[in-house]
C-alpha positions in Angstrom: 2.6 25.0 -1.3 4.6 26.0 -4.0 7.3 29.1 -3.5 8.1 31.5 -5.4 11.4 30.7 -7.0 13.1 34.6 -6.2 12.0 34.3 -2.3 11.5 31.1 -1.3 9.9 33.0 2.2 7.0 33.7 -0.2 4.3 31.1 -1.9 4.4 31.3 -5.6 2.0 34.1 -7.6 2.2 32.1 -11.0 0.6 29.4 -12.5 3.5 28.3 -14.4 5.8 27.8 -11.0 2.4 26.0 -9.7 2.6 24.0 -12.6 6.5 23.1 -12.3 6.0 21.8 -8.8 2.8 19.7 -9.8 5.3 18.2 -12.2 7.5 17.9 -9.8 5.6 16.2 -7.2 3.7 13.6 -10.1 7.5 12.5 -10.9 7.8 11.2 -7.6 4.5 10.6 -6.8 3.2 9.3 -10.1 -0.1 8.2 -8.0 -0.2 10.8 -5.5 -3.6 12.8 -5.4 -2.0 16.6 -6.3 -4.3 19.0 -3.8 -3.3 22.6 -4.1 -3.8 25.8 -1.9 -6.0 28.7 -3.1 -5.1 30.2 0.7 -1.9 31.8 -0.5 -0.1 33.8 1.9 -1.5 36.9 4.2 -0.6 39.6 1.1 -1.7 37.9 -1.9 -4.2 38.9 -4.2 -7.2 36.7 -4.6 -5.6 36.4 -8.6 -2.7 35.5 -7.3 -4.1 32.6 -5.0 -6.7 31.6 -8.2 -3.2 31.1 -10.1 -2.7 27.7 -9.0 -5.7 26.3 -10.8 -4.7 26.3 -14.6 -1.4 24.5 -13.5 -4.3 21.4 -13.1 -4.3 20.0 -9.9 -6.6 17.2 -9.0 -7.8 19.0 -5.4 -7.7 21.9 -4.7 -8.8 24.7 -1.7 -11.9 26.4 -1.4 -12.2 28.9 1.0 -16.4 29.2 2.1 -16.3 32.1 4.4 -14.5 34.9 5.2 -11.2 34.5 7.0 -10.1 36.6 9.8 -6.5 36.0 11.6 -4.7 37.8 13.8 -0.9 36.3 14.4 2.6 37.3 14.8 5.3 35.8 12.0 8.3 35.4 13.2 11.4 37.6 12.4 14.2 35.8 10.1 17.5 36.9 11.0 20.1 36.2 9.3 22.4 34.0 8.2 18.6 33.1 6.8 18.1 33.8 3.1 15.7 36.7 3.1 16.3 38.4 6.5 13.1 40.7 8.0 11.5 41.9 11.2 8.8 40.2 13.0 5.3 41.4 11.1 2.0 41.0 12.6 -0.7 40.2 10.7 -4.1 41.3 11.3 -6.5 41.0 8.2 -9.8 39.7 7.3 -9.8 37.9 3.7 -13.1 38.8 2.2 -14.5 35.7 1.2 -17.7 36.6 -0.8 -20.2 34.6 -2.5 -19.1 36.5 -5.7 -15.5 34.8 -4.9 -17.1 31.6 -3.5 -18.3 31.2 -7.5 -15.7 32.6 -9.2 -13.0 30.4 -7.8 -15.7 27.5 -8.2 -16.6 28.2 -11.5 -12.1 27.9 -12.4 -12.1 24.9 -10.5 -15.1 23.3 -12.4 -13.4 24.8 -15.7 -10.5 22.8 -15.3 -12.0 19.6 -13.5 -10.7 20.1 -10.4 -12.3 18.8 -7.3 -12.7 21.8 -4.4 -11.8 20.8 -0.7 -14.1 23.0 1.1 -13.1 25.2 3.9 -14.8 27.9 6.3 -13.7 29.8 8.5 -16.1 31.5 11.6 -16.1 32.9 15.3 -17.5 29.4 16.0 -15.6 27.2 13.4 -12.6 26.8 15.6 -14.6 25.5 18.8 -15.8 22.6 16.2 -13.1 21.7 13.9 -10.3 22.1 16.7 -10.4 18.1 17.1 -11.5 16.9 13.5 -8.8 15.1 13.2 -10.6 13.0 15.3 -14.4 13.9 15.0 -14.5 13.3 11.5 -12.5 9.3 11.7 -15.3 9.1 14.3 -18.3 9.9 12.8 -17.1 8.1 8.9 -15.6 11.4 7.4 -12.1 12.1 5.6 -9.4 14.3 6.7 -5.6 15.7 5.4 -3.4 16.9 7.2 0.0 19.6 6.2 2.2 22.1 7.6 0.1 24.8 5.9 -2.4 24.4 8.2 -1.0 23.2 11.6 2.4 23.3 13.0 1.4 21.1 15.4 1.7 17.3 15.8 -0.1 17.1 19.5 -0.6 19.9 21.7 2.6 22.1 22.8 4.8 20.1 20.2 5.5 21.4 16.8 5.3 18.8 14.3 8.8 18.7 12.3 7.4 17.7 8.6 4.7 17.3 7.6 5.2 13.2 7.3 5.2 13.6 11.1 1.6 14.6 10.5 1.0 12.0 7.8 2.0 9.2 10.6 -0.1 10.8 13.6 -2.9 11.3 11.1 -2.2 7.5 10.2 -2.1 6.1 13.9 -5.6 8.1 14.5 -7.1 6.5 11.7 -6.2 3.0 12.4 -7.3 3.3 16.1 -10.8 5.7 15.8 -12.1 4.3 12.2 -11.9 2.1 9.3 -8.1 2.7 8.7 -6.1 4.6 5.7 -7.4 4.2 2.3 -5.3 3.5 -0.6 -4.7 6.2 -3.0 -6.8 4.3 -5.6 -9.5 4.1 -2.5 -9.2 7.8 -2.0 -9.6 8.2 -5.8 -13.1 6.4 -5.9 -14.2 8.0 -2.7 -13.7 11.6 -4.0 -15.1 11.3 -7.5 -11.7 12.0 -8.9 -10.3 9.6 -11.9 -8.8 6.2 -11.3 -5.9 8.0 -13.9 -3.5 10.7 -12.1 -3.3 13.5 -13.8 -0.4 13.9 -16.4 2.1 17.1 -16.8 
């Protein structure tokens, strides 16, 4: 997720600091398939987390259902950059089909494939082992700190290559092994050309 450049506590609001990063990441990665987050963080406006499309990702987030959370983030004391109190956070993001379409309809305008999300009461029970459901039954995962700070149960994962590896060892043992990035191109539709910034 890209931060915003004056707190780097907070993810970034603009499309140009989406677009920077993108650069950033295709300088290093000049084959890497670029997926971005619509999810944002728990105060954004849903224009703020629609910025990151323009900057032309390849992938990027689309939230199906509304999400509910309820979780404490941690104080940062200092000597951290950016000191506060611990916050709870208790909201439900209103995911409506009118926001289902509109943040479609961007991501078809600038020919970006969605990765489809949802979030229920039930949704949890199901895709609390997808990791390893989906190698199982022939399906495709990813794996990041955004979404899990966990690398098996009770231990925090410490980067998210930590996750990359685990996600790795999974696929090798459970199913068909880790597809190539030109693999994962064909298999999601996307061009066999990276995107250029």
């Amino acid at each position: 997720m890209a931060r915003d450049p004056k707190n780097s506590t907070r993810p970034a609001t603009t499309t140009e600091v989406w677009y920077d990063a993108n650069k950033k990441i295709r300088e290093r990665c000049p084959d890497l398939i670029i997926n971005t987050t619509t999810g944002g963080g728990p105060d954004m406006t849903m224009e703020e987390r629609l910025r990151c499309v323009p900057a032309r990702p390849e992938m990027a987030s689309l939230n199906l259902t509304p999400d509910m959370s309820k979780f404490k983030i941690a104080a940062r004391k200092p000597p951290l950059p950016f000191p506060r109190e611990e916050m709870l956070y208790d909201e439900c993001l209103p995911f409506i089909y009118k926001l289902v379409n509109q943040f479609a309809a961007e991501m078809k305008k600038h020919g970006i494939k969605p990765e489809m999300e949802t979030y229920h009461t039930g949704g949890p029970w199901v895709m609390r082992d997808l990791t390893t459901f989906a190698m199982l039954l022939g399906g495709h995962i990813r794996v990041g700190l955004e979404d899990n700070v966990y690398c098996q149960r009770g231990q925090k994962a410490t980067s998210n290559a930590q996750l990359d590896e685990r996600a790795a060892q999974l696929a090798n043992e459970l199913g068909p092994g880790v597809a190539t990035r030109a693999q994962a191109r064909d298999m999601l539709g996307l061009s066999a050309v990276p995107s250029r910034y």
